[in-house]
N, C-alpha and C positions, 0 to 999 in steps of 0.2 A: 467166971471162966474167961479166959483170957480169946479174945474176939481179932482171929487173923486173916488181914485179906491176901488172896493172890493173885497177882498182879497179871494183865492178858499175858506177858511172857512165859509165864510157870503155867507148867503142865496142870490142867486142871486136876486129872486124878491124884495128885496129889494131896488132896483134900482128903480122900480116904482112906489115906496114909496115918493124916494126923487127928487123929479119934479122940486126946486129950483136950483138945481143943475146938473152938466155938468159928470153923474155917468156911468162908466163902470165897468164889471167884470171883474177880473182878466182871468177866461176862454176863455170870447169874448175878451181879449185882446192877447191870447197866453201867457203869464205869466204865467198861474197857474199850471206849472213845475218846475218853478226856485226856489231857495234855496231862502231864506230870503234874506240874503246878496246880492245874483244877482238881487231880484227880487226890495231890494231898491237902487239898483244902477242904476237899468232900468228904474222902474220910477221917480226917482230922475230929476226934470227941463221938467217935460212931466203932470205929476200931481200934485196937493198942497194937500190932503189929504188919508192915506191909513186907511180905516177903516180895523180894524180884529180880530179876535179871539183870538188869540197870546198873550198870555199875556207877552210869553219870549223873545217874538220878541227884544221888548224894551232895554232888558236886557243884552240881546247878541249878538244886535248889534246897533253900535254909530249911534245916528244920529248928532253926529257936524260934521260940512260941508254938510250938506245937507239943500236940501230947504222944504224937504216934512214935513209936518205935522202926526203924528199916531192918530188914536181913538180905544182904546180897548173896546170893546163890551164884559160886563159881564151877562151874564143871569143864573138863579137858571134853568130853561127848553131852550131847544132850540125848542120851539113853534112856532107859528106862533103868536101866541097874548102875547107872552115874549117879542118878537124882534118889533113887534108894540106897547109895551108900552115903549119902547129904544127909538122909533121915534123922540118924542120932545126935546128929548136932545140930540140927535143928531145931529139932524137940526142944533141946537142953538152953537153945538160945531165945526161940520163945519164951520158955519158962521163966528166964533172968531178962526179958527186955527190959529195958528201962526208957520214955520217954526221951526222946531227941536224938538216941542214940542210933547208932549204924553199926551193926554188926556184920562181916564179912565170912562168908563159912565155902572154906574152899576143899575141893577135890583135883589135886589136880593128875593124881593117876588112876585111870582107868583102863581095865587091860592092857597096860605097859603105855600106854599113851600121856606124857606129859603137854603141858596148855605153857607158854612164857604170861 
């Protein structure tokens, strides 16, 4: 089973969302202190996917040599029916992570609402 963590930015309930899956917080894990850097070095070979908010994550720091997977979560609201209409593509992007890879899953309308 494929072992995803979410990141302190992502709404935790979301965890209950994704039932195919083996999903922890970063809170319930004690993680959600650490610097980016520590926090993919910790779970680097413990989990295969970090969902999160972070879009600079990516940016600023490597993932070669690492086995973890990223999913950036884009929403125009941070709603409850913003982040549940993310769902299915998320599933589907967990399913296909591949190691080192960065995946970006965007919404960017939400009741008429567009994000630049």
């Amino acid at each position: 089973m494929v072992k995803v963590l979410l990141d302190a930015c992502v709404p935790h309930w979301l965890r209950k969302e994704l039932l195919a899956f083996e999903v922890q917080t970063a809170h319930f894990a004690g993680l959600d202190r650490l610097s980016d850097t520590d926090l993919l070095s910790a779970i680097d070979g413990c989990f295969d996917v970090l969902v999160t908010l972070d879009r600079n994550l990516t940016y600023q720091h490597k993932l070669a040599g690492r086995s973890i997977s990223v999913i950036v979560l884009r929403t125009a609201e941070q709603t409850p029916a913003a982040y549940r209409a993310l769902l299915p593509a998320l599933g589907g992007a967990i399913e296909n992570a591949k190691p080192r890879a960065v995946q970006v899953i965007l919404n960017p309308a939400v009741d008429g609402a567009i994000f630049a």
